[in-house]
BAFI-3210 file (N, C-alpha, C; in Angstrom, 3 decimals, decimal comma, padded with zeros to 6 digits):
// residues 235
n [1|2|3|4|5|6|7|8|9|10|11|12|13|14|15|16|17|18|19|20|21|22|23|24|25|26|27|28|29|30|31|32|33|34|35|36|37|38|39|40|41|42|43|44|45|46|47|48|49|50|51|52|53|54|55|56|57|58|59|60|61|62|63|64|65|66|67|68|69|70|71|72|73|74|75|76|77|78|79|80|81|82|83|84|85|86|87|88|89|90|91|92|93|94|95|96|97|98|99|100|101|102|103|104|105|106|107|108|109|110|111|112|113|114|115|116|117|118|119|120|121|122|123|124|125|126|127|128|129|130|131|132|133|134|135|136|137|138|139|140|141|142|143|144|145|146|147|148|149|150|151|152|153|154|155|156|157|158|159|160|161|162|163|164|165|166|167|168|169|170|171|172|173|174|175|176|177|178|179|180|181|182|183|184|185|186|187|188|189|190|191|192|193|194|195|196|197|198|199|200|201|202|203|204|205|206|207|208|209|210|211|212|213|214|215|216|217|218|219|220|221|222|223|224|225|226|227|228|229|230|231|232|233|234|235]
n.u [001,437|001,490|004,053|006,134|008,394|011,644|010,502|010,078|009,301|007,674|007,558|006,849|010,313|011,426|012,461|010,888|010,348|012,866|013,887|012,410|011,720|008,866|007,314|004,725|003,292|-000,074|-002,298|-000,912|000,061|001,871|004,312|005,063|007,569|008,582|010,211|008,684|007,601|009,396|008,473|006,632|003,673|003,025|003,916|001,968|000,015|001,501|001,201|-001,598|-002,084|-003,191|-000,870|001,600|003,536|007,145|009,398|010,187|007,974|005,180|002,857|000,011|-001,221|-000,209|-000,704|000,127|-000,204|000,828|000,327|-001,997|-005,650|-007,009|-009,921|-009,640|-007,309|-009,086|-011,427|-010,058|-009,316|-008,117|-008,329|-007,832|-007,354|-007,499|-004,618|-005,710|-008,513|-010,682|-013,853|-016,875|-018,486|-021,009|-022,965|-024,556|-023,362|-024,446|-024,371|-022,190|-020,929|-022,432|-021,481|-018,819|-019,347|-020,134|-019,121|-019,851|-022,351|-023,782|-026,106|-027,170|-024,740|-023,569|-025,740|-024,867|-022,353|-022,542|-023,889|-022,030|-019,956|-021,141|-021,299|-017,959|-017,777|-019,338|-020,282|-020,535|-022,738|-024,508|-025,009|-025,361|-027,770|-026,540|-025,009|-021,674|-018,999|-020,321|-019,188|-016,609|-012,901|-012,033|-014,069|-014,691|-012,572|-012,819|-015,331|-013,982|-012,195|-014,109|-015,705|-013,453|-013,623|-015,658|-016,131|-014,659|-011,762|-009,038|-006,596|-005,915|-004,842|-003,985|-003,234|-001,327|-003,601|-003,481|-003,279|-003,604|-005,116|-007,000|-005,397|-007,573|-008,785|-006,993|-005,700|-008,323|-008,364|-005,811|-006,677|-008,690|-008,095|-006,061|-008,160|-009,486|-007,837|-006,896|-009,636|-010,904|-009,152|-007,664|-005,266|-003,110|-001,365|-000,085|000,860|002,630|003,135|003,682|005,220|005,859|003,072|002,558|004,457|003,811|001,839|002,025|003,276|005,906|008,076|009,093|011,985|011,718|013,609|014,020|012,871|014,464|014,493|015,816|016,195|014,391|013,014|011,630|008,937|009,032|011,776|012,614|011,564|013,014|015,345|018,207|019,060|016,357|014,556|016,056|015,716|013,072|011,242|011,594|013,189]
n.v [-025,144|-023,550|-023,688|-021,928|-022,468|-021,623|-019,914|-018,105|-015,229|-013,332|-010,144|-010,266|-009,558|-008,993|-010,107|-010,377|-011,379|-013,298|-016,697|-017,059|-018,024|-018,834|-019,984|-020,946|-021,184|-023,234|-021,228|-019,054|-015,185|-014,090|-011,755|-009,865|-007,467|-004,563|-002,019|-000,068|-001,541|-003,857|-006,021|-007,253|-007,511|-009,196|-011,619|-012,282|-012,458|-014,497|-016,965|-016,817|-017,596|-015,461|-014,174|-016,477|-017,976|-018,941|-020,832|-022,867|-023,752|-024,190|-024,839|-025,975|-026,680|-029,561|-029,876|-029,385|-026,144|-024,449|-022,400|-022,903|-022,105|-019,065|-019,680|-022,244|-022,523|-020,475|-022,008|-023,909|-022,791|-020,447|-017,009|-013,905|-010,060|-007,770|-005,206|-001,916|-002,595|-003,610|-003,724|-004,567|-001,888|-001,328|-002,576|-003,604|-003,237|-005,820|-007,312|-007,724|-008,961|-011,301|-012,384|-013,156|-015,485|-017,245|-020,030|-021,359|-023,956|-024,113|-023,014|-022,020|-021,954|-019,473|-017,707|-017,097|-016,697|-013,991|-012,625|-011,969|-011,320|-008,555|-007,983|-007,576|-005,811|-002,986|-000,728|-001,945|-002,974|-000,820|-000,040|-001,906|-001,998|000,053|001,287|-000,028|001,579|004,062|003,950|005,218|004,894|003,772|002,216|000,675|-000,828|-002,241|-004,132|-004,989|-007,238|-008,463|-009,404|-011,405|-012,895|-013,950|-015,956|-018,193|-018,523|-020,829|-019,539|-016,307|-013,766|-010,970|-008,039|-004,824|-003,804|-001,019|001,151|004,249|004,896|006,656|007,086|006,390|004,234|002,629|001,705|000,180|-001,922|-003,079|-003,995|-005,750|-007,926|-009,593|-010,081|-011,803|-013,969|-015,118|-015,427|-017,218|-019,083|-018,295|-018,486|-015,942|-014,369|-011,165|-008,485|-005,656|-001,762|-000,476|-001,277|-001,194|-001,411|-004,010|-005,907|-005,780|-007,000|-009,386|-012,519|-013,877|-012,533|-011,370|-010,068|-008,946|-007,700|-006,007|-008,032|-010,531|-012,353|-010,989|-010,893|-012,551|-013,448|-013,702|-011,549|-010,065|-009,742|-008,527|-006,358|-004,605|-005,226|-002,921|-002,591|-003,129|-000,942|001,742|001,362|001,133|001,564|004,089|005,200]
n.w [-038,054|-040,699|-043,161|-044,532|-047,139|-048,144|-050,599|-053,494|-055,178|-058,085|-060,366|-063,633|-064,519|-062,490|-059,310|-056,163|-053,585|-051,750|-051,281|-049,160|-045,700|-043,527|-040,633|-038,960|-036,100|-034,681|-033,022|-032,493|-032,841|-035,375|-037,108|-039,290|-040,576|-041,961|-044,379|-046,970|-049,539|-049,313|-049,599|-048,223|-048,590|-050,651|-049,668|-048,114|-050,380|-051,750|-050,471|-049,950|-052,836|-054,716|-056,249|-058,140|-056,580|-057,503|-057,286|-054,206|-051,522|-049,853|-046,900|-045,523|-042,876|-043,232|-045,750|-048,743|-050,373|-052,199|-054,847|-055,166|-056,543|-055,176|-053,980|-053,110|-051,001|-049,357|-048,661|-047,289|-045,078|-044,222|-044,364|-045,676|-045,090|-047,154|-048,247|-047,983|-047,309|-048,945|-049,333|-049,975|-051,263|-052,559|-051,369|-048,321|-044,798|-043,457|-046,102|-046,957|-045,230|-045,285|-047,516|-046,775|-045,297|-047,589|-048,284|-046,624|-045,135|-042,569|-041,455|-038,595|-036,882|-038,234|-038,549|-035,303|-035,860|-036,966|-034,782|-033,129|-034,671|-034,676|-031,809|-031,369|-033,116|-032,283|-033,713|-036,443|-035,810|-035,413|-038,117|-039,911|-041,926|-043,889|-046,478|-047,598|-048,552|-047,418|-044,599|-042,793|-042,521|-040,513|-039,688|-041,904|-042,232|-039,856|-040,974|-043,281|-041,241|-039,721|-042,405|-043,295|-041,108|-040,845|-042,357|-040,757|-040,130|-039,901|-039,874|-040,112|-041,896|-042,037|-043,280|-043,359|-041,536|-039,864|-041,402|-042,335|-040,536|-038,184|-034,787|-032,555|-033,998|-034,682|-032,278|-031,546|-033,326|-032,554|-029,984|-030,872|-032,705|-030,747|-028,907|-030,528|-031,353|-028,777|-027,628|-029,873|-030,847|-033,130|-035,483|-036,347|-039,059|-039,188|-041,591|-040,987|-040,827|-038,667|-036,326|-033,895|-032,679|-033,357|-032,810|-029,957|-029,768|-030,688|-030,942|-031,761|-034,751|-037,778|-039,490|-042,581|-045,321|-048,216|-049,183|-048,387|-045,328|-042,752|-039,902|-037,111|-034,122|-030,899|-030,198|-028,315|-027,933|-029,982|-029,986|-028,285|-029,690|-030,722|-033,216|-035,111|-033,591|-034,253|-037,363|-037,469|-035,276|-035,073|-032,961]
ca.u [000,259|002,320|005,502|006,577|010,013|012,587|009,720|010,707|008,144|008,463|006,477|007,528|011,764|011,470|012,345|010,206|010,841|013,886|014,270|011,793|011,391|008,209|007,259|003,572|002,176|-001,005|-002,733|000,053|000,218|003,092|004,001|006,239|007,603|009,668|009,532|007,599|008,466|010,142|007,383|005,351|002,004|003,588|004,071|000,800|-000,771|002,102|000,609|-003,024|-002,615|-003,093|000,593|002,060|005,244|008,032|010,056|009,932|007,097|003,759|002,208|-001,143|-001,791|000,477|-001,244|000,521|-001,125|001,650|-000,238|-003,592|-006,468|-007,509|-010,958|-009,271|-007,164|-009,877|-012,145|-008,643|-009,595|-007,420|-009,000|-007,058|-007,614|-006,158|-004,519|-006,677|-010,067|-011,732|-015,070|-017,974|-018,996|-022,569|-023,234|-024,589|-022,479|-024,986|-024,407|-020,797|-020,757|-022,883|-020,785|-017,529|-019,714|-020,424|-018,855|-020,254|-023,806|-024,059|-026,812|-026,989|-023,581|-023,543|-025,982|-024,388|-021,040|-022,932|-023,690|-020,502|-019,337|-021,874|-020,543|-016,999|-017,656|-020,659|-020,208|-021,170|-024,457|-025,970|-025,085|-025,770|-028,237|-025,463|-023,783|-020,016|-018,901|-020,546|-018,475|-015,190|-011,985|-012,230|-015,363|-014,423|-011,309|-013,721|-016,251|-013,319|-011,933|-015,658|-015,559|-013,011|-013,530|-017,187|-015,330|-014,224|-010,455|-008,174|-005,353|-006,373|-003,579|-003,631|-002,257|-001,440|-004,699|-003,674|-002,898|-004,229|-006,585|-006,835|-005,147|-008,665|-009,074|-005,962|-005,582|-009,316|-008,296|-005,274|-007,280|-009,716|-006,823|-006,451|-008,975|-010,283|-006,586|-007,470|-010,981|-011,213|-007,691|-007,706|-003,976|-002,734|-000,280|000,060|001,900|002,363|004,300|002,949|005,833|005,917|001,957|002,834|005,527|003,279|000,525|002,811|004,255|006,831|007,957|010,419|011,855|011,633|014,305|014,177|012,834|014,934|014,647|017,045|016,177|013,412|012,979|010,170|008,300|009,406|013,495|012,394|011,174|014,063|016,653|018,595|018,356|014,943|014,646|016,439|015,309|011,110|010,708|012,368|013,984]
ca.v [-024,909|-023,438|-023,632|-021,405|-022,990|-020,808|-019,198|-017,247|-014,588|-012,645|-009,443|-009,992|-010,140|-008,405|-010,605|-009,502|-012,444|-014,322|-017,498|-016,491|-019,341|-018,669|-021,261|-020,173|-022,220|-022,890|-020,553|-017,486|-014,072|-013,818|-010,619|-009,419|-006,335|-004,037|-000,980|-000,075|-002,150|-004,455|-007,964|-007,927|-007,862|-010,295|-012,885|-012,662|-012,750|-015,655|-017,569|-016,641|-017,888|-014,376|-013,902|-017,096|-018,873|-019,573|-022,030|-023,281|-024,709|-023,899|-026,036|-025,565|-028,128|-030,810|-030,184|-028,829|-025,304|-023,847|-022,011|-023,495|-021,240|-018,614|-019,963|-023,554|-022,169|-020,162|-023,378|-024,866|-022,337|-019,757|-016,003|-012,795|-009,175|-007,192|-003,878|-001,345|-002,979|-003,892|-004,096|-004,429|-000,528|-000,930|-003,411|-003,691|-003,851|-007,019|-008,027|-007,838|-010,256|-012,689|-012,618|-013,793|-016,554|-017,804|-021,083|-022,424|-024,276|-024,403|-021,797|-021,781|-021,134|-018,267|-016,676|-016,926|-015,784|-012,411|-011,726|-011,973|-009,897|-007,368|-008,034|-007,129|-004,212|-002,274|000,132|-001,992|-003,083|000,088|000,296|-003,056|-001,987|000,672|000,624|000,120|001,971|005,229|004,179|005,936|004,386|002,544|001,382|-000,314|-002,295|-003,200|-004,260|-005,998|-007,696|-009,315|-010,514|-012,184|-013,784|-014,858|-017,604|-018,947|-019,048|-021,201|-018,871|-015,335|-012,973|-009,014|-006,937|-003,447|-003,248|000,133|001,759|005,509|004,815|007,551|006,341|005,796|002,882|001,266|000,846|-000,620|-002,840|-004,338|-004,894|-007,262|-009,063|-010,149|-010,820|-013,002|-014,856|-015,403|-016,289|-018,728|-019,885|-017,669|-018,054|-014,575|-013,774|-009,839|-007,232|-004,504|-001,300|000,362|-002,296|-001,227|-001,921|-004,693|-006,377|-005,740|-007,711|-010,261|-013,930|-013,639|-011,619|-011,571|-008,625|-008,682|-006,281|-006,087|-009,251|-011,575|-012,275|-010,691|-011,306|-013,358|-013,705|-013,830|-010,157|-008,939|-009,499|-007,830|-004,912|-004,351|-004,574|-001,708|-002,339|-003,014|000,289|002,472|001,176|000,823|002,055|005,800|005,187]
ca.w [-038,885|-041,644|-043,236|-046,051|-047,400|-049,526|-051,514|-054,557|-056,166|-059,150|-061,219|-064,263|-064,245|-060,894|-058,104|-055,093|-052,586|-052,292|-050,248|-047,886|-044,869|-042,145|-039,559|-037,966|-035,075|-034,211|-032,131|-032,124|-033,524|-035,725|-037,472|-040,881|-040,184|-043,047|-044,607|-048,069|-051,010|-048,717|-049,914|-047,154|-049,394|-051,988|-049,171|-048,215|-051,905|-052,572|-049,546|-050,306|-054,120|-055,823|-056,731|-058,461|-056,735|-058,821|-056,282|-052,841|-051,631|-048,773|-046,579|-044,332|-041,808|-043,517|-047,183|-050,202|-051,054|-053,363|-056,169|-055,235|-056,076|-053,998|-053,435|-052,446|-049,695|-048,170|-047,863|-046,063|-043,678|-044,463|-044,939|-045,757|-045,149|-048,084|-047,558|-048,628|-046,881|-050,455|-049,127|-051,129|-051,171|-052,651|-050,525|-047,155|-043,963|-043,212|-047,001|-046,425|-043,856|-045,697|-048,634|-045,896|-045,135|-048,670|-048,778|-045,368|-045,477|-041,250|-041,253|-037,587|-036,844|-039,019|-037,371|-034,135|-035,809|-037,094|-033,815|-032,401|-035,267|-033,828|-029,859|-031,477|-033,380|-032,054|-034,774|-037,369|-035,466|-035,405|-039,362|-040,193|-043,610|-044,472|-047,517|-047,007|-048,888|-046,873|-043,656|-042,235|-043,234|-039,594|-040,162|-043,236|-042,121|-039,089|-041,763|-044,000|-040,666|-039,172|-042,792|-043,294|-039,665|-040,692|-042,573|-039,754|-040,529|-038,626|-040,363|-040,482|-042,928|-042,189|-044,063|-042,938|-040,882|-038,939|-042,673|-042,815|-039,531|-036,728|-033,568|-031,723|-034,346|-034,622|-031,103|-031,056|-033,825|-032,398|-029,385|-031,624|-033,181|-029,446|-028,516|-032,041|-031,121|-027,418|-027,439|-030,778|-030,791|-034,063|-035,648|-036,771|-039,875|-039,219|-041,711|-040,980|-041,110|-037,284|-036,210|-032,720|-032,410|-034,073|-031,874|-028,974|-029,151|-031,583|-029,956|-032,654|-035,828|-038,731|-040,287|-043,957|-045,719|-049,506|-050,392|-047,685|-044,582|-042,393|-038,510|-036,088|-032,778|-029,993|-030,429|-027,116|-028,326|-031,608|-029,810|-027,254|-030,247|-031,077|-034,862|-034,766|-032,828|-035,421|-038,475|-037,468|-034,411|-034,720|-031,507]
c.u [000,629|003,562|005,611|008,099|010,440|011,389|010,718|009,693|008,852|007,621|007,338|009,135|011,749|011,280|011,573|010,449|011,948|014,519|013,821|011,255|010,215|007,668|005,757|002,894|001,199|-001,248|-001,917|-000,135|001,567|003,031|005,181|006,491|008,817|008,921|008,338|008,259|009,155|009,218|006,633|004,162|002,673|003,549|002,901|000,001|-000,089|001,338|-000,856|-003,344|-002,948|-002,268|001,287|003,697|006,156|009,086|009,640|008,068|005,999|002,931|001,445|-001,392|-001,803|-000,121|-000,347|-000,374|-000,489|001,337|-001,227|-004,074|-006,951|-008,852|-010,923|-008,612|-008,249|-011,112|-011,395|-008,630|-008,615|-007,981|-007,942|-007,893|-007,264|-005,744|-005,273|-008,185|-010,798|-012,821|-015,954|-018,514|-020,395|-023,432|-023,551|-023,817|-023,232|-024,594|-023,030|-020,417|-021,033|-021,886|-019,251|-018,142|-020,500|-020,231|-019,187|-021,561|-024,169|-024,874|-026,863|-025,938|-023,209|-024,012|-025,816|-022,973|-021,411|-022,715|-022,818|-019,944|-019,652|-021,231|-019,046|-016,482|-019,131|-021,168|-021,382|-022,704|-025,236|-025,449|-025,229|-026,857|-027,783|-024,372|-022,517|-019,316|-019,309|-020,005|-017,086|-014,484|-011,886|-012,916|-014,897|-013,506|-012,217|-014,470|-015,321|-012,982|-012,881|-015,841|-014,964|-012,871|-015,160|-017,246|-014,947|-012,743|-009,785|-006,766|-005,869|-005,073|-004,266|-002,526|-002,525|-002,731|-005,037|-003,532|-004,022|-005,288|-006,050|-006,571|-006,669|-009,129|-007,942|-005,535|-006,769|-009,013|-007,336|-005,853|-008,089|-008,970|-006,763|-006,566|-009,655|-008,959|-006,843|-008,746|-011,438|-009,610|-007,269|-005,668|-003,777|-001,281|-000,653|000,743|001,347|003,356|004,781|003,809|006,057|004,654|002,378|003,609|005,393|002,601|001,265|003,606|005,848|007,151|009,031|010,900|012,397|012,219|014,897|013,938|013,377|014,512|015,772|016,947|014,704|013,875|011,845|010,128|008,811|011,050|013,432|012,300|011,966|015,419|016,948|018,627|016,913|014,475|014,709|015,965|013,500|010,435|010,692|012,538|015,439]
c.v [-024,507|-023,273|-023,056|-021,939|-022,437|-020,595|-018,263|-016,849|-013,592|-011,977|-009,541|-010,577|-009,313|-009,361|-009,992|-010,667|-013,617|-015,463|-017,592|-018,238|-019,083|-019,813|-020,382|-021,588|-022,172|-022,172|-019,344|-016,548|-014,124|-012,313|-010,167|-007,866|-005,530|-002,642|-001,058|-000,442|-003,688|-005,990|-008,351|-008,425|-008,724|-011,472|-013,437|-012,581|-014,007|-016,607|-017,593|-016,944|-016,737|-014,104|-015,509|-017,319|-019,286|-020,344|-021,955|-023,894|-024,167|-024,568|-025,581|-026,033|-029,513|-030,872|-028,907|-027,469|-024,098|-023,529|-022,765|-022,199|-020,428|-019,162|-021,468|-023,224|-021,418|-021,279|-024,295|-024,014|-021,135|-018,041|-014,507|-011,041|-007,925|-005,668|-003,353|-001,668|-003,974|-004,263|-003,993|-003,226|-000,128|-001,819|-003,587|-003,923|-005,911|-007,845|-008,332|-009,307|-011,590|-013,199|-013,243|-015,294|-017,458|-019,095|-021,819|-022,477|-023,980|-022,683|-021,275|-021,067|-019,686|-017,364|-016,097|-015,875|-014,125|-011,903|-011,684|-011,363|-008,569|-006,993|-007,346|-005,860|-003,392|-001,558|-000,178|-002,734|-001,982|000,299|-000,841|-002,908|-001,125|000,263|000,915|000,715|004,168|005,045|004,723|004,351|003,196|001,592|000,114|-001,573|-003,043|-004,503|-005,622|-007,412|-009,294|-010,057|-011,753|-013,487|-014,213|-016,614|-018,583|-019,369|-020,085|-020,287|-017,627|-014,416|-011,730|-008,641|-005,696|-002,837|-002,053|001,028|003,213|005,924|005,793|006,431|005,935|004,263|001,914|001,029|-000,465|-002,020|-003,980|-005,025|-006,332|-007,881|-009,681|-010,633|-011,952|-014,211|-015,275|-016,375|-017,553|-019,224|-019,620|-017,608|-017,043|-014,509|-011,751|-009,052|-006,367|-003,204|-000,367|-001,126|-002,133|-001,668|-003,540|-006,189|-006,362|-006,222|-009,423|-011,622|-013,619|-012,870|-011,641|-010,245|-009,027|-007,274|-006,676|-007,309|-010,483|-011,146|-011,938|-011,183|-011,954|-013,563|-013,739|-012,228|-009,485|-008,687|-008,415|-006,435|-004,153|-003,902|-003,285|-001,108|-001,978|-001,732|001,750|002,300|001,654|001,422|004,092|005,969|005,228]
c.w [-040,310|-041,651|-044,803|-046,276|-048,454|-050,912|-052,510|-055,276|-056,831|-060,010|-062,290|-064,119|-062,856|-060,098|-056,815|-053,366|-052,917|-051,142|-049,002|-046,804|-044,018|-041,687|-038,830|-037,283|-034,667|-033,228|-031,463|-033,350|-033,982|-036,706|-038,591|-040,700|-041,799|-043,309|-045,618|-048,978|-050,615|-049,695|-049,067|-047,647|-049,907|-050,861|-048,426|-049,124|-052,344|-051,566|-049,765|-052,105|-055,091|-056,558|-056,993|-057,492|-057,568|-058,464|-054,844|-052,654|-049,994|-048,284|-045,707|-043,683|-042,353|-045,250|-047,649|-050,592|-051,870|-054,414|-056,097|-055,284|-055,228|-053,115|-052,526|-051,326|-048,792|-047,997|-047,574|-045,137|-043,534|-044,964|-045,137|-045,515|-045,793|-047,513|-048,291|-048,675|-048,064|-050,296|-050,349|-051,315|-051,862|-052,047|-049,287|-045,829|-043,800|-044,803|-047,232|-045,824|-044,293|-046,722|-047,841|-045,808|-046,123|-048,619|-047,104|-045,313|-043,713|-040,822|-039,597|-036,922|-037,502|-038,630|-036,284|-034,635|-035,906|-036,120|-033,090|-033,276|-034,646|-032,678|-030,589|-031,981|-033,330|-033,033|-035,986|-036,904|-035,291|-037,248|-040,143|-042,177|-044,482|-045,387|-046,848|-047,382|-048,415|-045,259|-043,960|-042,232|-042,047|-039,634|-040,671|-043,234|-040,661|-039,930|-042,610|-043,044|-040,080|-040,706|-043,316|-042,299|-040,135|-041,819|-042,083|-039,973|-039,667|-038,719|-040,627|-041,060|-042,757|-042,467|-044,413|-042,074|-040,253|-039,858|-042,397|-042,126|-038,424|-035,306|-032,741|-032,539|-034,216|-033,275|-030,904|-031,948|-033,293|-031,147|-029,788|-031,924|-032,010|-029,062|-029,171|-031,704|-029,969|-027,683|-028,619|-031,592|-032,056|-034,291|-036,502|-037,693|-039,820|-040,526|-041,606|-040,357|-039,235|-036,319|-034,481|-032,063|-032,442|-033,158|-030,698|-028,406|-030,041|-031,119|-030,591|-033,782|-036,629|-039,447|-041,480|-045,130|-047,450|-050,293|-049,586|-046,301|-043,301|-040,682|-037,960|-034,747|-032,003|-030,115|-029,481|-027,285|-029,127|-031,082|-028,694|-028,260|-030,957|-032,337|-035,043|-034,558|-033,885|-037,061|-038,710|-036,403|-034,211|-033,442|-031,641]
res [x|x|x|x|x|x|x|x|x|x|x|x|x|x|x|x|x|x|x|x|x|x|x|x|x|x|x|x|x|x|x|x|x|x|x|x|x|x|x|x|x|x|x|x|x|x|x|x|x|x|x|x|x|x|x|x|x|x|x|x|x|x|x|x|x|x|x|x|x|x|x|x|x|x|x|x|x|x|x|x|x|x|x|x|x|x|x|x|x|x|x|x|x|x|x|x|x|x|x|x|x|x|x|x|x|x|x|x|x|x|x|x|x|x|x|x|x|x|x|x|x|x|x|x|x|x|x|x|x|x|x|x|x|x|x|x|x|x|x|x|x|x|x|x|x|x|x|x|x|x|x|x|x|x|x|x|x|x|x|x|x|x|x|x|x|x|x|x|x|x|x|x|x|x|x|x|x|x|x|x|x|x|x|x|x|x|x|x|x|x|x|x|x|x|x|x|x|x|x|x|x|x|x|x|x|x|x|x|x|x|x|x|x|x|x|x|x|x|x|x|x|x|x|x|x|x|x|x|x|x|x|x|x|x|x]
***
């Protein structure tokens, strides 16, 4: 489904990714694991068109999307979840939602997806004419999550989703990841730093150390090795 090939990003003269390769197949959770600083965000902003490429090359389901617009990859089906939620905060949870589903005319469907946003996070159906901005920090990445999924991605990009959330959410969240991967064959780019969550619910995963890629394997190797372990796990 994608193929990132020897990417190279750059702030300024600051290299931030160097030679970076990922391989994501349809219909698996894959997952970027590193510390802070490491390029995790950068490789999902270079992939999502926010952050300019400056070699290598990105492909989505056999098309070219190497420094395409952000608004052109997410009508290739592609939606992101930035770190830090960025919901609309004067805005309605319900106006939220609509605003995910901007660029799709299939009014019907839409409505159905709402309520299956609803079925997934109960939460935001009893707050539904609540600004977003007056939910809890869970809330909100709920809130960011349902809309980036009311796009209908075939490629959904999180990044850091369990960030600064009380354990009663970030377990519930990686349950939804999941289950949104399970039930609509939803393919999953993960980062994130909660690398043992991470590597749990994860098919595969790469660890990302300063900018290169240093190891991959199937998620359950990843989370057995002894590096791995010591570096991310504090084991």
């Amino acid at each position: 489904m994608l193929k990132i090939k020897n990417i190279e990003t750059f702030y300024g003269n600051i290299q931030a990714l160097k030679d970076i390769s990922i391989d994501v197949k349809e219909g698996e959770i894959i997952t970027l694991i590193g510390a802070n600083g490491a390029g995790k965000s950068t490789t999902l902003m270079s992939l999502s068109g926010v952050v300019p490429v400056r070699s290598g090359s990105i492909e989505f389901l056999g098309k070219d999307i190497t420094n395409k617009n952000p608004d052109e990859i997410v009508a290739m089906g592609v939606s992101q979840v930035p770190e830090g939620r960025r919901i609309f905060p004067l805005l309605t949870v319900q106006e939220n939602l609509d605003m995910g589903s901007f660029l799709r005319k299939d009014k019907a469907e839409i409505k159905k997806d709402l309520e299956y946003m609803f079925e997934l996070f109960p939460r935001l159906a009893e707050r539904r004419t609540q600004q977003g901005g007056t939910l809890s920090g869970g809330e909100q990445q709920m809130l960011a999550i349902s809309r980036a999924l009311m796009a209908r991605p075939k490629l959904l990009l999180l990044d850091e989703p369990s960030l600064g959330l009380a354990p009663i959410f970030v377990q519930q969240i990686f349950d939804i990841i999941t289950r949104v991967n399970k039930e609509n064959n939803t393919t999953v780019f993960l980062v994130e730093q909660n690398a043992y969550m991470a590597l749990k619910i994860a098919h595969r995963g790469y660890v990302l150390e300063n900018g290169r890629i240093t190891m991959t394997n199937e998620a359950s190797v990843l989370l057995n090795d002894e590096d791995v372990k010591k570096a991310y796990l504090g084991i």
